[in-house]
Backbone as CSV, one residue per row, in Angstrom:
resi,resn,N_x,N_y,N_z,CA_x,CA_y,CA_z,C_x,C_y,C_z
1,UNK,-28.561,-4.324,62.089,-29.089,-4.308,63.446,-30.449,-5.000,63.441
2,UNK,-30.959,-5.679,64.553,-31.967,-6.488,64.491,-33.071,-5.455,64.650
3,UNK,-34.311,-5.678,64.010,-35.406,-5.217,63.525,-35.737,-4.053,65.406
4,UNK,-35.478,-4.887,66.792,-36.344,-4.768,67.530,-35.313,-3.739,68.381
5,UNK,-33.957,-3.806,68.276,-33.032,-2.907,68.837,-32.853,-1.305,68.392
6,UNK,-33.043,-1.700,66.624,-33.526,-0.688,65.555,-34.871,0.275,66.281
7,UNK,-35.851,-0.496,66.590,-36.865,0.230,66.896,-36.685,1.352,68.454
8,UNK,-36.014,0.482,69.245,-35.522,0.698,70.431,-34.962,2.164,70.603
9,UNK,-33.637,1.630,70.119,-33.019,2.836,69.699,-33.669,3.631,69.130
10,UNK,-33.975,4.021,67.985,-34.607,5.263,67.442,-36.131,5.649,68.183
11,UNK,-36.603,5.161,68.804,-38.062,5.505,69.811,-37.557,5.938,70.598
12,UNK,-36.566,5.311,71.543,-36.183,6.160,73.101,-35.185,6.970,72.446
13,UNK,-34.251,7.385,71.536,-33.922,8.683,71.325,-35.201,9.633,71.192
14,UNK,-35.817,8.913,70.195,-37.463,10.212,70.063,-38.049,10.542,71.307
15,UNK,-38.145,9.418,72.521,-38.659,9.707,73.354,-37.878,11.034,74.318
16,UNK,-37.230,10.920,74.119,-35.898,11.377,75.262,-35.798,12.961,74.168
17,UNK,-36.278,12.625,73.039,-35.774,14.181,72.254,-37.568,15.028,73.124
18,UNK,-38.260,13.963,72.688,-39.684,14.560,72.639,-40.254,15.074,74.267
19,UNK,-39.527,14.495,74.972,-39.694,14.879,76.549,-38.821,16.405,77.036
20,UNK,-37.713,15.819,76.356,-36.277,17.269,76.261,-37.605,18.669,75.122
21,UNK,-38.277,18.793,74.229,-38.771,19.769,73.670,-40.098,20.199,74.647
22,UNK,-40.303,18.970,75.502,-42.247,19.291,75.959,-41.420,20.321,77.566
23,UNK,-40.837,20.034,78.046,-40.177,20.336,79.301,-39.548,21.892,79.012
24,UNK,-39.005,22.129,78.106,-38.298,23.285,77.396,-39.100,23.940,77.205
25,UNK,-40.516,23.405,76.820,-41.594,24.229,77.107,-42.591,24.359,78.123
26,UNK,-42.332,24.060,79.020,-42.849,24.320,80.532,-42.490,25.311,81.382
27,UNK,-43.314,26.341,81.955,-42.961,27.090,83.461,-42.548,25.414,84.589
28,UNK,-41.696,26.185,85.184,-41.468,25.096,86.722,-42.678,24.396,86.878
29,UNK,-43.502,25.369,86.985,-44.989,25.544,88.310,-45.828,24.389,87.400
30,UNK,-45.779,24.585,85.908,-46.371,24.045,85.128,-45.763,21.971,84.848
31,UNK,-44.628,22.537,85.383,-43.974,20.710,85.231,-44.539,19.564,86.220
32,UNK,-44.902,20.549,87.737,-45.480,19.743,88.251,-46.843,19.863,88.822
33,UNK,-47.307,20.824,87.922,-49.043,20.554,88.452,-49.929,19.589,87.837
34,UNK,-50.689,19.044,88.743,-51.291,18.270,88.712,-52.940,18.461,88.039
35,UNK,-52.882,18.508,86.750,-54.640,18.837,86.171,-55.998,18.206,86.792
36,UNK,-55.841,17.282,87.915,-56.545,17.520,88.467,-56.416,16.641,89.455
37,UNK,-57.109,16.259,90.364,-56.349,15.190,91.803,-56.560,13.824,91.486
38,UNK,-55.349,13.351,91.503,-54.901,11.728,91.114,-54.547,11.284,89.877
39,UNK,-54.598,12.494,89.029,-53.587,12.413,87.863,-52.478,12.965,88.123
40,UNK,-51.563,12.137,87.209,-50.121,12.967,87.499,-49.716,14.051,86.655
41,UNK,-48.714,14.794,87.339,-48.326,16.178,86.291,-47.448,15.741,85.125
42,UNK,-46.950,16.388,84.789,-45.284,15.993,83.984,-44.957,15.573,84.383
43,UNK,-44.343,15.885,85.141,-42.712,15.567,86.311,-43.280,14.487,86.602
44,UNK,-44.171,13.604,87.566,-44.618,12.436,87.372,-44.761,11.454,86.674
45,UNK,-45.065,11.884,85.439,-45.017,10.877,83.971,-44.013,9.826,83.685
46,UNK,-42.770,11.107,83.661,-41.527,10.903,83.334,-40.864,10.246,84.570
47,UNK,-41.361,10.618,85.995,-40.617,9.443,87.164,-40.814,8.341,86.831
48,UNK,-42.365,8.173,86.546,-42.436,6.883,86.037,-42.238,6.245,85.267
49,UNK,-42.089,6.838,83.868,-41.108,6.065,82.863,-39.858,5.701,83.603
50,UNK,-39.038,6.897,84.431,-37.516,6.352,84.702,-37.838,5.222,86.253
51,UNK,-38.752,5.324,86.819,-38.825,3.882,87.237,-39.054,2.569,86.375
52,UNK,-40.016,2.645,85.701,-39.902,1.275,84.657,-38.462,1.357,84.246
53,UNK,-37.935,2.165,83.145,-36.812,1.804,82.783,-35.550,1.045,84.026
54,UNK,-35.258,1.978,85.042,-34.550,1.206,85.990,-35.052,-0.130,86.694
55,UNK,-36.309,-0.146,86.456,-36.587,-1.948,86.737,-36.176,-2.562,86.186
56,UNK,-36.422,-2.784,84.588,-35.641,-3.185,83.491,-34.275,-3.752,83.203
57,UNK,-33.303,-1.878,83.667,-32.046,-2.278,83.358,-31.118,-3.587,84.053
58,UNK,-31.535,-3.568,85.616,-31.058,-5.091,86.132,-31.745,-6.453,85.560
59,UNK,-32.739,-6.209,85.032,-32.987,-7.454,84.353,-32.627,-7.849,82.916
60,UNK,-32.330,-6.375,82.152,-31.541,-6.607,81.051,-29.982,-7.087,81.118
61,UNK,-29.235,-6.227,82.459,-27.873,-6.822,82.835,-27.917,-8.438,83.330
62,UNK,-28.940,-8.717,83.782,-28.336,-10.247,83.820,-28.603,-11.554,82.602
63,UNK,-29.710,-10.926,82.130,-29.104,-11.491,80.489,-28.068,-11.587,79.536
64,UNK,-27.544,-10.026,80.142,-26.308,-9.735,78.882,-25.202,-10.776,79.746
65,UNK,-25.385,-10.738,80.799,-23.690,-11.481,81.659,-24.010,-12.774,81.306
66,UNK,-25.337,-13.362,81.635,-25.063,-14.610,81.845,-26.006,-15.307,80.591
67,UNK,-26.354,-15.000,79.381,-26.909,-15.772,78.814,-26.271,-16.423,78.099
68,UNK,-26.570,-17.853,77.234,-25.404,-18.545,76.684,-26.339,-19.144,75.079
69,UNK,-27.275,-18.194,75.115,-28.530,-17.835,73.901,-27.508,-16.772,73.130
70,UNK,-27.352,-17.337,71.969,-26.735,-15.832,70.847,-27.747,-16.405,69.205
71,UNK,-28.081,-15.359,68.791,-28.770,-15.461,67.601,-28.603,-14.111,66.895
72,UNK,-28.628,-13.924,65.215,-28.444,-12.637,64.909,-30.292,-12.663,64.284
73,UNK,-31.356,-13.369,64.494,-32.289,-13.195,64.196,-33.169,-12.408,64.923
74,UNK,-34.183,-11.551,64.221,-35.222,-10.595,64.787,-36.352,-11.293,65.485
75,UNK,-36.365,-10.540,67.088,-37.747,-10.962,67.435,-39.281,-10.209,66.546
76,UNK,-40.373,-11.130,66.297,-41.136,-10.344,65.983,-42.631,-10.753,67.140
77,UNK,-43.493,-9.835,67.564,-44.032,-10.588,68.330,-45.024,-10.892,67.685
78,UNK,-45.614,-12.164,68.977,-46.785,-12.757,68.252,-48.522,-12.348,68.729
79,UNK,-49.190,-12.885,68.458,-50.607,-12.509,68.590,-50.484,-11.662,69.916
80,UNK,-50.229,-12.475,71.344,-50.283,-12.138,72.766,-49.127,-10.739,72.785
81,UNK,-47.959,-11.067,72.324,-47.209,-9.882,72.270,-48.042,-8.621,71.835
82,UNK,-48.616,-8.775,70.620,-49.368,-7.768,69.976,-50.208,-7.298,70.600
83,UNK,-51.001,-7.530,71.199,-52.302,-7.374,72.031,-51.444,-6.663,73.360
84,UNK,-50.501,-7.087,73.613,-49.567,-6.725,74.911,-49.507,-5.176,75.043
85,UNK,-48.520,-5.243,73.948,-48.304,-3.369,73.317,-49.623,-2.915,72.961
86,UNK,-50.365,-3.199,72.457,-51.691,-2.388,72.055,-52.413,-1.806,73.569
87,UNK,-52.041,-2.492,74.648,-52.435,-2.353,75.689,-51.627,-0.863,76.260
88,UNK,-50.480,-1.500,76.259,-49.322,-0.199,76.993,-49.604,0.799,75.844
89,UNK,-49.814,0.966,74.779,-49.431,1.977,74.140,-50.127,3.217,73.988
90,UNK,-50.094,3.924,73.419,-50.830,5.330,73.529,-52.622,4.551,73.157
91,UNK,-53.531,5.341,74.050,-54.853,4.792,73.500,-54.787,5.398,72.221
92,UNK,-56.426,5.052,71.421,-56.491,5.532,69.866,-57.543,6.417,70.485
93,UNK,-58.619,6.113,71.356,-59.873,6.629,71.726,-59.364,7.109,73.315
94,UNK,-60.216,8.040,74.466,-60.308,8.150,75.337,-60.976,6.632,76.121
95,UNK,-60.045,6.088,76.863,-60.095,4.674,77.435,-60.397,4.761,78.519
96,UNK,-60.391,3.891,79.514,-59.616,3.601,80.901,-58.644,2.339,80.730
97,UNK,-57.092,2.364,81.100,-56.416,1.638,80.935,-56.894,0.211,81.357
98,UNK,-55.963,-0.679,80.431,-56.619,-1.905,81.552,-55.483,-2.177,82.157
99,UNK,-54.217,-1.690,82.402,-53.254,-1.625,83.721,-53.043,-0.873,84.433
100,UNK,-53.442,-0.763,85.687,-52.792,0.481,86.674,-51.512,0.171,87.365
101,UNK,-50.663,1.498,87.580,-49.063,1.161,87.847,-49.294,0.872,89.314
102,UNK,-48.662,-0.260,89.247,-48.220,-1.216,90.385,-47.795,-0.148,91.577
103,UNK,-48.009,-0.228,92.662,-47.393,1.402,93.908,-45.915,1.006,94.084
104,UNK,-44.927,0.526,93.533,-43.497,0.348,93.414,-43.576,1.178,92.135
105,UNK,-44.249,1.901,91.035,-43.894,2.385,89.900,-45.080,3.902,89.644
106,UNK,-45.392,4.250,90.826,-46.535,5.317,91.285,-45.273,6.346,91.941
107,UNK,-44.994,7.316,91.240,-44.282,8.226,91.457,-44.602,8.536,93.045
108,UNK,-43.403,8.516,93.706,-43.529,9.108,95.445,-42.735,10.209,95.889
109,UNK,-41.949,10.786,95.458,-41.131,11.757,95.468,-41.875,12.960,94.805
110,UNK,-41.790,13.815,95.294,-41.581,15.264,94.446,-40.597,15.900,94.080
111,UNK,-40.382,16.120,92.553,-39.250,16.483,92.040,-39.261,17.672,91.014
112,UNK,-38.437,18.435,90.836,-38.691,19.589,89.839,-39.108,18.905,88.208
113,UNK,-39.188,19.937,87.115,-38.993,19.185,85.725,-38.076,18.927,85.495
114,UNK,-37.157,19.742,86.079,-35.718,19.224,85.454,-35.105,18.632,85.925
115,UNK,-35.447,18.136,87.351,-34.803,16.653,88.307,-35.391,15.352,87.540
116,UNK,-36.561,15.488,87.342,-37.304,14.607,86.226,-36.708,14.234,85.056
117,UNK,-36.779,15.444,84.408,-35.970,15.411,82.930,-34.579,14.394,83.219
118,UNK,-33.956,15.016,83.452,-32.537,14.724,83.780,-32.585,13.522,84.303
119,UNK,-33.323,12.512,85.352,-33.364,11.471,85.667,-33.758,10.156,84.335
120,UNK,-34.967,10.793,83.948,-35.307,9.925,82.492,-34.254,10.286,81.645
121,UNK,-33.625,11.024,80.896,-32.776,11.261,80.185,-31.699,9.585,80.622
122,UNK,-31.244,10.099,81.701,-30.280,9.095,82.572,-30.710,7.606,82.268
123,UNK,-31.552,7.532,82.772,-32.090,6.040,82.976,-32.464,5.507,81.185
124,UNK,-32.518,6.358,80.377,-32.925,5.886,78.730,-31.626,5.429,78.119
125,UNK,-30.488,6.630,78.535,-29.215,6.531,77.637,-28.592,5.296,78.611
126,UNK,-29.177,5.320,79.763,-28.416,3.420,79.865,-28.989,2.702,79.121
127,UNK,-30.237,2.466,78.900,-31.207,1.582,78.324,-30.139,1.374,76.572
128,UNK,-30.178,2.666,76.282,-29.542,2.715,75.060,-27.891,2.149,74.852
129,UNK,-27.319,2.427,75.657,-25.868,1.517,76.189,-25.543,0.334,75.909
130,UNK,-26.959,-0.363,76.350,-26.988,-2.118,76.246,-27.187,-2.547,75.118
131,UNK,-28.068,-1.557,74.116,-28.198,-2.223,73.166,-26.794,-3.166,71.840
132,UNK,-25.871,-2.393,71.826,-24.505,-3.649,71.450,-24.591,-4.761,72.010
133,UNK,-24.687,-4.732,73.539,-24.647,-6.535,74.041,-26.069,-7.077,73.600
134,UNK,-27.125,-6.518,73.614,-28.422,-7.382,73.592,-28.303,-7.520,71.968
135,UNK,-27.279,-6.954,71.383,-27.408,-7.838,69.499,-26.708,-8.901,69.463
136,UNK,-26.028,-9.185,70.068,-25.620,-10.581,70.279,-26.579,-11.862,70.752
137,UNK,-27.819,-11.483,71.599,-28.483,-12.602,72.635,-29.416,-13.067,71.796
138,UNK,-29.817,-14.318,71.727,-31.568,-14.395,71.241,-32.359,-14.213,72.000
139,UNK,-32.930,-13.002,71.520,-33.839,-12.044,71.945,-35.302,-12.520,71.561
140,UNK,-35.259,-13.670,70.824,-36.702,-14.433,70.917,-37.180,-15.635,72.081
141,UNK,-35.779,-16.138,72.338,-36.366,-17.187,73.282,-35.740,-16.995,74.567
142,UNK,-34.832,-15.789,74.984,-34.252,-15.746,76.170,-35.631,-15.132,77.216
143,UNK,-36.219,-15.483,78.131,-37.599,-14.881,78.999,-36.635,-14.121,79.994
144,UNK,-37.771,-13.233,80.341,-37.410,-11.968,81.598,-38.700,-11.823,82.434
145,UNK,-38.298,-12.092,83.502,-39.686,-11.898,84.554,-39.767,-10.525,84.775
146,UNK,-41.428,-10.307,84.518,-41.805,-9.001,84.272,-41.623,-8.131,85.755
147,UNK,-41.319,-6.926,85.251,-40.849,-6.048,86.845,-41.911,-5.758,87.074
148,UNK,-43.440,-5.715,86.437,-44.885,-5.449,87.216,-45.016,-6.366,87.686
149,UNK,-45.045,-7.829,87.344,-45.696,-8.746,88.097,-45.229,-10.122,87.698
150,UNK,-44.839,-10.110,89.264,-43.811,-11.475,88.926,-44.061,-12.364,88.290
151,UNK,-45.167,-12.710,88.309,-45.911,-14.862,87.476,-45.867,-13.958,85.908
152,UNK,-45.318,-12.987,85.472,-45.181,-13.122,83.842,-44.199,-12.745,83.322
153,UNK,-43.840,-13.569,82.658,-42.631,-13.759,81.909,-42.910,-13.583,80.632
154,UNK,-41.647,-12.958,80.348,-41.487,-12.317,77.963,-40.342,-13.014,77.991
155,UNK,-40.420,-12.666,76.445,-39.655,-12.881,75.704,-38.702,-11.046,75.785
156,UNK,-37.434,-11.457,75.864,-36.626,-10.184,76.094,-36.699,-9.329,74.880
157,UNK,-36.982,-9.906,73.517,-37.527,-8.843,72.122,-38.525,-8.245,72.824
158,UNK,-39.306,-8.566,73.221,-40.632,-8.061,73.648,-40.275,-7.025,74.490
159,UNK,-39.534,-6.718,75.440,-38.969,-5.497,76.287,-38.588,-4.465,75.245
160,UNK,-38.317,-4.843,73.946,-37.353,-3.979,73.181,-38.491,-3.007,72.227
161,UNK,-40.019,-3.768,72.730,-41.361,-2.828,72.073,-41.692,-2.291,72.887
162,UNK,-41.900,-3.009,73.676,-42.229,-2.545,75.499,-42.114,-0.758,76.042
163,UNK,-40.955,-0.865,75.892,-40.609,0.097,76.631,-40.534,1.455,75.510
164,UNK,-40.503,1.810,74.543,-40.734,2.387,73.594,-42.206,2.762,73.524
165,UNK,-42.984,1.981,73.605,-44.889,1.946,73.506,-44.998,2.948,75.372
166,UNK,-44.815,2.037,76.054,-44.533,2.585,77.312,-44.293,4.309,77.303
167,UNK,-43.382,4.471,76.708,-42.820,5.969,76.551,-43.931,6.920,76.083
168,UNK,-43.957,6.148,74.920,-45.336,7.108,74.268,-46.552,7.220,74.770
169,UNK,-47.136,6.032,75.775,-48.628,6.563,75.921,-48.077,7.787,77.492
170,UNK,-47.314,7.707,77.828,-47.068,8.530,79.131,-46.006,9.803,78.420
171,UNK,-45.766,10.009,77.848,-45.315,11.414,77.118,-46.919,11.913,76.482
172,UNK,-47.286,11.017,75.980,-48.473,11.285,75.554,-49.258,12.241,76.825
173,UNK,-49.545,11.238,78.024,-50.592,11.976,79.009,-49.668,12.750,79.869
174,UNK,-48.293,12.864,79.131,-47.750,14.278,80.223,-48.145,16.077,79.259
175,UNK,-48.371,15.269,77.754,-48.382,16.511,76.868,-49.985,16.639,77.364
176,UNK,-50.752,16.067,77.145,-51.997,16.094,77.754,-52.296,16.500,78.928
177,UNK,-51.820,16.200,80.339,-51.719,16.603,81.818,-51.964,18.606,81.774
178,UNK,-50.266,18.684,80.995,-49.930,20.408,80.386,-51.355,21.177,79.735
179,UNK,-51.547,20.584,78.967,-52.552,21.240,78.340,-54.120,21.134,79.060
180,UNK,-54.665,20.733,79.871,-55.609,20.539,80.531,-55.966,21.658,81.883
């Protein structure tokens, strides 16, 4: 399996295990309170992971239908990639991000933990589905216009760190949200 599907897979199972143990340990009341005004609770975190992910999945389906790119080689990213994820990913220090979620990916609904849960759960194990067709594609030079913002375009390996890094810094500030 290619280096970046490998990672994929085994992160969003972790993610999806590690959200399924933090939730299991939550009161209701506790899934969606908010530690303080304009941060999000749990239940928020996780909408928003399962909005990114469902942005994603239509842009991963029209690669898999229509690309005519096949390679069995690993994406690895490069300098800009690197710097990319270091961005999305869990801080090391107390930061201020340098991306704020776009208001198409700003949780608007109120939902229980376990409408939450159950929605990310959903939206990962598709994510996880695709991965057989995306080992077929070259996943280094096929581009995907980014679902934050249209004028940027990846490399589709790069979705396959993406969204894994993604997971973690926002499981991260939902375990954080709880405890605060």
């Amino acid at each position: 399996m290619k280096r970046e599907l490998a990672i994929l897979e085994t992160e969003t199972r972790a993610a999806i295990n590690d959200a399924q143990m933090l939730f299991a340990s939550l009161t209701p009341e506790e899934a969606v309170a908010r530690p303080r005004p304009g941060a999000w609770s749990p239940s928020e975190c996780l909408d928003h992971l399962t909005l990114t992910a469902e942005a994603f999945l239509p842009l991963i389906d029209v690669q898999i239908s229509r690309s005519t790119r096949y390679s069995d080689k690993s994406y690895l990213p490069g300098w800009l990639g690197r710097w990319f994820l270091r961005q999305i990913d869990v801080p090391e220090r107390a930061r201020k991000s340098a991306f704020r979620a776009p208001a198409q990916f700003v949780p608007r609904i109120s939902r229980s933990g376990s409408e939450s849960l159950a929605a990310f759960v959903l939206a990962h194990e598709a994510l996880l589905s695709r991965i057989p067709h995306l080992a077929l594609l070259d996943l280094r030079r096929i581009r995907v216009r980014s679902p934050f913002a249209a004028w940027m375009t990846y490399p589709l390996g790069l979705v396959c760190y993406l969204i894994p890094a993604h997971c973690r810094r926002h499981l991260a500030q939902a375990r954080k949200s709880y405890s605060e």
